[in-house]
C-alpha positions as semicolon CSV with decimal commas, in nm:
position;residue;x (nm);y (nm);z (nm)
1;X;7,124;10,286;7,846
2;X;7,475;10,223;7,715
3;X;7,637;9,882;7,718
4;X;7,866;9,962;7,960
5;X;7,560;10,081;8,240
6;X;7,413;9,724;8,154
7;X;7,707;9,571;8,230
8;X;7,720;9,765;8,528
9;X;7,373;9,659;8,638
10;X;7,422;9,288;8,548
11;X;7,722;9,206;8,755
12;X;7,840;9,528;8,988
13;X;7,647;9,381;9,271
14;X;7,826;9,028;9,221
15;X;8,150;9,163;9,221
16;X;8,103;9,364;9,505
17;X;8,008;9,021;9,739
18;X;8,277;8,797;9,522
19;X;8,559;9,047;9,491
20;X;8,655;8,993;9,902
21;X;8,576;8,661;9,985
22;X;8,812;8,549;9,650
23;X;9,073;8,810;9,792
24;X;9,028;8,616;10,133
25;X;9,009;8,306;10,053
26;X;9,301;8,296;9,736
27;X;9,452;8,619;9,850
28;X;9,739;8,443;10,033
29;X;9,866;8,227;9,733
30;X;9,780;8,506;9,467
31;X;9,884;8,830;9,606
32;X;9,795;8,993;9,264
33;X;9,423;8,954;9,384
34;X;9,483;9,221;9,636
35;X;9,552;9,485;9,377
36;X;9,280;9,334;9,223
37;X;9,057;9,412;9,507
38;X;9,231;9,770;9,503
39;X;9,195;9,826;9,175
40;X;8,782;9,716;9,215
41;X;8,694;9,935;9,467
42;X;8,832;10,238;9,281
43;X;8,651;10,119;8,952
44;X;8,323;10,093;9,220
45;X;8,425;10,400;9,420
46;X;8,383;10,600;9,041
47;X;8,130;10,428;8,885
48;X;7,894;10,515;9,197
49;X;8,060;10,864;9,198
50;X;7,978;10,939;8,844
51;X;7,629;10,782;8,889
52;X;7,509;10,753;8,540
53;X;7,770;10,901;8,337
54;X;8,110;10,735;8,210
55;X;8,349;10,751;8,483
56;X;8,718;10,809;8,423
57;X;8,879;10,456;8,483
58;X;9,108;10,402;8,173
59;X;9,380;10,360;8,425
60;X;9,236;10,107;8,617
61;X;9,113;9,877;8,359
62;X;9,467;9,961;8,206
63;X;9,697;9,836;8,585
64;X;9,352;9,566;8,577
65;X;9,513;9,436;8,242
66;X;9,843;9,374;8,352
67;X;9,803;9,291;8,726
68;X;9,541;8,993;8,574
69;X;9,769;8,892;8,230
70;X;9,472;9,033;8,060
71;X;9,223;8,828;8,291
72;X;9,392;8,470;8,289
73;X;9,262;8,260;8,526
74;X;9,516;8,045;8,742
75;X;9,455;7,672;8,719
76;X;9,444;7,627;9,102
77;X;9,128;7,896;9,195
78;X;8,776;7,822;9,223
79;X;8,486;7,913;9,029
80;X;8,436;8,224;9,234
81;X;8,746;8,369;9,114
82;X;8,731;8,286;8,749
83;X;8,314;8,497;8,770
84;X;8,518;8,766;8,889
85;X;8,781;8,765;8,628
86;X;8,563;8,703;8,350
87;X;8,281;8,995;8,473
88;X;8,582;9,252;8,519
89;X;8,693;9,102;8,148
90;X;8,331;9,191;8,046
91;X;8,310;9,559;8,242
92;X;8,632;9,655;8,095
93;X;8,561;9,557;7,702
94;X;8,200;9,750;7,774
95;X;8,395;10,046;7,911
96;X;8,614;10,053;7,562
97;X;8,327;10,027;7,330
């Protein structure tokens, strides 16, 4: 199993219950979480697609990187929203191995 399916096991799950209640909850002060939760659900969408192989999400992670400022938390979110950033931080570095 690669690093990147391990990371896949260990938080996909989490990030699919996190990912809309932090868009729902902080979506209305940070409207970059919505393309956030966008950007997500395509990652998911592919990943689940591609079942165990590498899915094609360069892109993503890439529009991920720059919506987030490379996956800086803002100093007025909850703990919720900083998992999120920091297991989408993790997916993505996997991904690049």
């Amino acid at each position: 199993m690669t690093k990147f399916n391990k990371v896949i096991e260990k938080n996909i799950e989490r990030l699919e219950q996190f990912v809309p209640i932090v868009d729902r909850v902080h979506g209305g002060s940070h409207p970059e979480f919505k393309d956030v939760h966008k950007l997500f659900d395509k990652i998911n969408a592919k990943i689940k697609e591609t079942e165990s192989e590498k899915p094609e999400i360069d892109n993503e992670f890439k529009e991920l990187r720059k919506v987030t400022n490379n996956y800086t938390v803002p100093g007025d979110v909850c703990e919720s929203y900083e998992a999120v950033y920091n297991m989408l931080s993790e997916l993505d570095e996997a991904y690049n191995i």
